[in-house]
C-alpha positions in Angstrom: 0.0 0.0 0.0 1.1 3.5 -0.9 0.5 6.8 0.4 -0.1 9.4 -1.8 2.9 10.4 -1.9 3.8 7.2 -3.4 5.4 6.3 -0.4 5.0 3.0 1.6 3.4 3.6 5.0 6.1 2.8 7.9 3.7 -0.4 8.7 4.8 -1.9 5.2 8.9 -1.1 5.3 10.8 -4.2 4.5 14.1 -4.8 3.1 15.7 -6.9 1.1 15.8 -9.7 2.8 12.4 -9.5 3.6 12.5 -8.0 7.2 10.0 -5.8 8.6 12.1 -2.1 8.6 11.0 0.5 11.6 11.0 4.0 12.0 12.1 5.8 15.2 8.6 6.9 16.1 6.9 3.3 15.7 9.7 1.9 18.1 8.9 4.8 20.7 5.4 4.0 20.5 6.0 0.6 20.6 8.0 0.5 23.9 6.7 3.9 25.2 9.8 5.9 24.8 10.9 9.3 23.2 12.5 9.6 19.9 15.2 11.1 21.9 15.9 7.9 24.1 16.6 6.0 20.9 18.8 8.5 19.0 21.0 8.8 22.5 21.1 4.9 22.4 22.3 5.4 18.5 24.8 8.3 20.0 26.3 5.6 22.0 26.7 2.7 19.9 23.5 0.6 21.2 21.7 0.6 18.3 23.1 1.6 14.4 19.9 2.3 11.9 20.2 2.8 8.8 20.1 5.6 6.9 17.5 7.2 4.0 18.3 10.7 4.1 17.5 12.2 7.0 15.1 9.6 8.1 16.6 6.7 10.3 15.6 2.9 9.2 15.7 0.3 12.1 16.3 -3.3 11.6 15.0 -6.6 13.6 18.3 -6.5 14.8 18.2 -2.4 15.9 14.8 -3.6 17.8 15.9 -7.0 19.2 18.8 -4.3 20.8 16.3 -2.0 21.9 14.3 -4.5 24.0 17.4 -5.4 25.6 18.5 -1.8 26.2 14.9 -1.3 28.4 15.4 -4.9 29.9 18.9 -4.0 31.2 17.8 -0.1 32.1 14.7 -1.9 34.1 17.2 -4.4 35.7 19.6 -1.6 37.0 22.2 -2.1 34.3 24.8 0.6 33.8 24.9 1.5 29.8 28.8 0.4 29.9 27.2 -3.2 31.0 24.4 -3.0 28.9 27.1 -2.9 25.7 28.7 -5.6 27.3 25.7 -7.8 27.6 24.9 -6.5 23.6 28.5 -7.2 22.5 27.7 -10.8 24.1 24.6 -11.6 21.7 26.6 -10.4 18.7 30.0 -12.5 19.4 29.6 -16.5 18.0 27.1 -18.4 19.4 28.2 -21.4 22.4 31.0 -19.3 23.8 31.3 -20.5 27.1 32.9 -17.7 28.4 30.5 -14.9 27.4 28.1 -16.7 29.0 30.0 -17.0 32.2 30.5 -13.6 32.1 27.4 -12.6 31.3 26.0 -15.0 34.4 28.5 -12.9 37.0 26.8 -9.9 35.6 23.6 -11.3 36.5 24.8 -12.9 39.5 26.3 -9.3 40.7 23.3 -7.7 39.9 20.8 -10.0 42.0 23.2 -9.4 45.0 23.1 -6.0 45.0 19.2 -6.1 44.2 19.3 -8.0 47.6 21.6 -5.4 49.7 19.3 -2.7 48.0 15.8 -4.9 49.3 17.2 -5.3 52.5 18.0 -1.2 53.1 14.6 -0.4 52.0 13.1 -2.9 54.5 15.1 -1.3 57.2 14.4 2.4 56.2 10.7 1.1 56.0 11.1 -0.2 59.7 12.5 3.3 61.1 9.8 4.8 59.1 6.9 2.9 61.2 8.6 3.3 63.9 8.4 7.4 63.5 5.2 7.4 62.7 4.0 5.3 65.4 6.1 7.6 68.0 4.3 10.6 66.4 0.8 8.9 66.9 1.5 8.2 70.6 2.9 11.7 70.6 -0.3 13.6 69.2 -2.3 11.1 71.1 -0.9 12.4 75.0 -1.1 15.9 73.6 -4.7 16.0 72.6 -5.6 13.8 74.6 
């Protein structure tokens, strides 16, 4: 389908190959993020579109990245880590020792998720404690 422009709608980009093609505002829609986001992910490395003009052209690949960008942001991941863990999927498959150290990433991660869990639970117990000491507190007093 063409506009009339005689252009194909962003829903029907495909390359050569045969892949479905993206533009940078259906991948913000898609995963609820600004234009902006992506283009600093594309100032850093993360994710390399192509080029048609001024307009950028995403692949599977640019959107597979992208998912994994948000996944690592939401998990705590530094974007220095976040390359690593990208450089990971793009190295040879069944290398043992990009999966090892992509494990200790994880592994690190979940132990300072922990430590982080277990200063919230404590700041949580001061805070009832406060608040119960200001309820007895206004209690005496108008009371």
């Amino acid at each position: 389908m063409k506009t009339s422009a005689g252009v194909s709608p962003a829903s029907d980009r495909f390359n050569a190959a045969g892949e479905r093609e993206f533009s940078i505002s259906e991948l913000a829609a898609e995963f609820d993020v600004t234009a902006r986001a992506i283009r600093f992910y594309e100032d850093k490395g993360l994710v390399s579109p192509r080029r048609d003009g001024q307009r950028r052209i995403y692949s599977p690949r640019d959107r597979v990245r992208l998912i994994l960008i948000l996944r690592g942001k939401r998990l705590g991941f530094s974007l220095r880590e976040i390359q690593e863990i990208l450089d990971l999927y793009d190295a040879e498959p069944g290398e043992a020792g990009q999966l090892r150290h992509l494990l200790g990433k994880v592994q690190e991660r979940r132990i300072s998720l922990a430590r982080q869990r277990e200063d919230i639970d404590s700041i949580l117990h001061e805070i009832d404690r406060l608040e119960q000491q200001c309820l007895e507190r206004l209690k005496t007093q108008e009371g």
